[in-house]
N, C-alpha and C positions, 0 to 999 in steps of 0.2 A: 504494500500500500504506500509507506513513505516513498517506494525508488519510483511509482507511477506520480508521485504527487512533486519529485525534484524534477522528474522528467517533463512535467505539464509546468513548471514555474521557470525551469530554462526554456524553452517553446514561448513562454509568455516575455523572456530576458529578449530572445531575439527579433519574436515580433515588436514588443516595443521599442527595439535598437534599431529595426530599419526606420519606423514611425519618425524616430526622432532624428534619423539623417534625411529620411522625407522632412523633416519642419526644418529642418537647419539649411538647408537647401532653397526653400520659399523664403526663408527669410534673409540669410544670405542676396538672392539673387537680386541684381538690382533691379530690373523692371516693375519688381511688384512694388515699389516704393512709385514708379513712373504712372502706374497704372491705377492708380489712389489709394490703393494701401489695401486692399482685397485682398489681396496673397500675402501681403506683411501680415494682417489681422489674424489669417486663418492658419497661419504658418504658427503666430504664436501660441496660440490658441492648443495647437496640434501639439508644440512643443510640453505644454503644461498637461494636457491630457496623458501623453506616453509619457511623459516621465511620474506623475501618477500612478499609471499602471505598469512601466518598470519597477517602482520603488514595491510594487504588492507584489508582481512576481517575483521580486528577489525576497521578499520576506514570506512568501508561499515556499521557496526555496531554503532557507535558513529556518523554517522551524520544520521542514521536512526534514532537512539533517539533525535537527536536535535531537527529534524522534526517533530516527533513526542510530543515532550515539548513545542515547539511555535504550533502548531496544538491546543493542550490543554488549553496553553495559550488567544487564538485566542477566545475561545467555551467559556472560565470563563471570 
């Protein structure tokens, strides 16, 4: 149970890591500041959303391993 649950919080590590090179990217690029700020707006927006849901799947990921280290602890 804990190795399916580090496996779905790394899955959610790397979905949110392209998310936030997609928002860094819109916001980076310069037209969207040319273009009124629509893809500045949505870019940051983007940014604070995935990082959000990075910060829950790496903590889906660290209390799976805790679980898993008193699991082990438990067996020795």
């Amino acid at each position: 149970m804990s190795l399916s649950a580090i496996g779905a919080g790394l899955s959610g590590l790397q979905t949110y890591q392209r998310g936030l090179d997609a928002s860094a990217s819109k916001i980076a690029n310069p037209s969207a500041v040319a273009s009124g700020g629509g893809d500045l707006e949505n870019g940051i927006v983007g940014s604070l959303v995935n990082k959000a849901g990075f910060q829950a799947s790496a903590q889906v990921v660290k209390t799976a391993d805790s679980l898993l280290g008193s699991l082990i602890d438990t067996k020795a």
